[in-house]
N, C-alpha and C positions, 0 to 999 in steps of 0.2 A: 186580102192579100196586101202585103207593106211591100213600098217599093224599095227599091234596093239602098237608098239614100235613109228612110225612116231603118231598115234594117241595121245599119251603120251606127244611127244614130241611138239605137237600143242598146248594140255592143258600145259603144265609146262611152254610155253613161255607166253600164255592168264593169267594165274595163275600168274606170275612173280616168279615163280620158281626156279631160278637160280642154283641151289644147282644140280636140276633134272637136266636141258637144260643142266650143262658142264658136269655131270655125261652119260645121252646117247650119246652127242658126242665122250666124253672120249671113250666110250664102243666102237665105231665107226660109229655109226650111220651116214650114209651122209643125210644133212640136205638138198640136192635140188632135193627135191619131190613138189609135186602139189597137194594140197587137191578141188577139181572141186568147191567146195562152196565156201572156203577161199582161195584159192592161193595160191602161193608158202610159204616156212615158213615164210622170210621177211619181206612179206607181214602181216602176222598175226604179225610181231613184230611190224614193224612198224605202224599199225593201236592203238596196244595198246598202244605205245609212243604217236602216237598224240592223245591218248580217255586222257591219265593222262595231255599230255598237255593243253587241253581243261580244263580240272578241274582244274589245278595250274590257269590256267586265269582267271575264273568263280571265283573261290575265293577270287582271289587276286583282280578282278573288284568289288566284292559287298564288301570289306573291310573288308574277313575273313582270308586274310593269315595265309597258314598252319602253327604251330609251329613248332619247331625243331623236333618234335619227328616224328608227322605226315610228315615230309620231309625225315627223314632215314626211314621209311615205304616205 
């Protein structure tokens, strides 16, 4: 069972939170826990890099590349 802080700290990285994710660190949160459904954190990070990677390609294959704005999102 994650505590409510490692719980936060799964949504804020799925979230793209950044603000949150160096703020619990900062607080000391050690980030090598196990959530039994998702995995370790890196795990949830890295799934969400390749879900936005998938979507940068999908776009950019049907001829909708993102604009600038939509890329600093």
């Amino acid at each position: 069972m994650l505590t409510a802080q490692q719980q936060v700290f799964l949504q804020a990285i799925e979230d793209l939170e950044l603000q949150q994710v160096k703020h619990l660190l900062a607080e000391g949160l050690n980030p090598n826990f196990i959530d039994f459904e998702k995995g370790p954190a890196v795990s949830v990070w890295s799934d969400g890099l390749f879900k936005w990677w998938e979507e940068i390609c999908e776009a950019y294959e049907s001829g909708q590349a993102l604009s600038a704005e939509q890329k600093q999102d």
